[in-house]
C-alpha positions as CSV (number, residue, x, y, z in Angstrom):
1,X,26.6,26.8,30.7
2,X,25.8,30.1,33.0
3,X,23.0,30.7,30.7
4,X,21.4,27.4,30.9
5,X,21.7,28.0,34.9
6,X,20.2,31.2,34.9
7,X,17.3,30.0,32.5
8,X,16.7,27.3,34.7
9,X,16.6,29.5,37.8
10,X,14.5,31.8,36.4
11,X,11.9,29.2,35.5
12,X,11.8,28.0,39.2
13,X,11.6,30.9,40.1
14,X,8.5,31.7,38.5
15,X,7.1,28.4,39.1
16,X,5.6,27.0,36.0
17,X,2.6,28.2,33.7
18,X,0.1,29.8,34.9
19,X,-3.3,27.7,36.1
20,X,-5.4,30.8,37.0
21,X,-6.4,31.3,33.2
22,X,-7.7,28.0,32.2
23,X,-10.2,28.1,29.4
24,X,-12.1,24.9,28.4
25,X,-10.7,22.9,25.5
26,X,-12.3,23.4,22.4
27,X,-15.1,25.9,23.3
28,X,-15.4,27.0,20.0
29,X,-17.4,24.9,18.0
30,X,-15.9,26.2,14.6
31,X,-13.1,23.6,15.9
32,X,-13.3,20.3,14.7
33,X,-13.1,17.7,16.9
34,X,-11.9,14.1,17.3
35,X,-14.4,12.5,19.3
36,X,-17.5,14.0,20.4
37,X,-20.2,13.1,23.1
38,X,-22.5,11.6,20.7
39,X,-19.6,9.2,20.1
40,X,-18.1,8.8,23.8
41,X,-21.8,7.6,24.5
42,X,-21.4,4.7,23.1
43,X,-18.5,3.8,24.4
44,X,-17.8,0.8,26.9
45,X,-17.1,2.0,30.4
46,X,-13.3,1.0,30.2
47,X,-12.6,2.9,27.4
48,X,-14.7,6.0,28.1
49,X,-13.1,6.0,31.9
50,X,-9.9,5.7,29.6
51,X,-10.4,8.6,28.0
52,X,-12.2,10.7,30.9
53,X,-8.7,10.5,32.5
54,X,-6.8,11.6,29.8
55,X,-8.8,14.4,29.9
56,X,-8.5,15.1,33.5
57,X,-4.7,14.4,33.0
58,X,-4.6,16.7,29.9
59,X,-6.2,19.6,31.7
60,X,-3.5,19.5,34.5
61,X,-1.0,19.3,31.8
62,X,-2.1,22.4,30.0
63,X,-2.1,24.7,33.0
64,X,-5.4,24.0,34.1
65,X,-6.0,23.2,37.9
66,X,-8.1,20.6,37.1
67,X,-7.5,18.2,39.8
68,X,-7.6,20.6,42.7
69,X,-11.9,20.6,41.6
70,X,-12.0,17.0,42.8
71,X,-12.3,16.2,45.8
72,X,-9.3,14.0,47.6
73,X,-9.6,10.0,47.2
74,X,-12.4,10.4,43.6
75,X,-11.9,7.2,41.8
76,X,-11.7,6.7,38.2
77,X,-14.4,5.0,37.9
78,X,-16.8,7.1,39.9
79,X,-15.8,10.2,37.4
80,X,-17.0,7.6,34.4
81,X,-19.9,7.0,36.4
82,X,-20.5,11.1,36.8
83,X,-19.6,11.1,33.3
84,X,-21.6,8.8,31.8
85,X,-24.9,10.2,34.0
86,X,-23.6,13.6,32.7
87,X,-24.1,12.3,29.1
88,X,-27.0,11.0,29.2
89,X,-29.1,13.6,31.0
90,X,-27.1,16.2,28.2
91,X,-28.3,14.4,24.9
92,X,-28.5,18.0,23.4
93,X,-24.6,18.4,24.0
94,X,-23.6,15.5,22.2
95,X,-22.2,17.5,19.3
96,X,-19.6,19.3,21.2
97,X,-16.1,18.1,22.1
98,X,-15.7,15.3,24.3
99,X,-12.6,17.1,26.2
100,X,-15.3,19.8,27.1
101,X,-17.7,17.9,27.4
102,X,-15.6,16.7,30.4
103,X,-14.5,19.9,31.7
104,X,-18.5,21.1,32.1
105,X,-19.1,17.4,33.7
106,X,-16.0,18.5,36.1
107,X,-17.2,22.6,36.7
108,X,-21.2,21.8,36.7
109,X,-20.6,18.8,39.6
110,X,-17.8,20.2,41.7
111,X,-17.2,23.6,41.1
112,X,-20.6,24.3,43.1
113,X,-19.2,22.7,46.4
């Protein structure tokens, strides 16, 4: 029982993964992908703000400090919105990951500001 304590101090302690070392999913294209922009493009706007969030809620989950790049109060359907815009003025990214695909739609838009 004392070294379930001290495991579970220790990990407090140290506060949880690390979010300064995020990488975008899938950035190498030798990884085969699920879903891809060329197929998120044709998706209706319930579904594809569906799975824009699980993106955004993946990233966080995976270490990445995803959220703190939007500003407070973004809706979910004004990042489908950015998304969707971001898809079609990218045509010639279709064939990459939709998960990173996302994350530049995220860097490219906010990480300017």
């Amino acid at each position: 029982m004392r070294t379930i304590i001290a495991a579970v101090a220790v990990m407090l302690a140290l506060g949880g993964p690390s979010r300064a070392h995020c990488v975008p999913p899938a950035s190498h294209s030798s990884i085969p992908t699920f879903l891809d922009g060329s197929f998120l493009a044709g998706l209706p706007d319930p579904h594809l703000e569906s799975y824009v969030l699980g993106v955004v809620d993946g990233l966080d989950f995976a270490g990445c400090d995803t959220p703190s790049l939007l500003p407070p109060g973004v809706k979910s359907n004004q990042l489908r919105a950015m998304f969707r815009k971001w898809l079609t003025d990218n045509p010639d990214q279709w064939h990459t990951a939709g998960s990173t695909l996302v994350w530049n739609m995220i860097v490219t838009h906010y990480k300017s500001r």
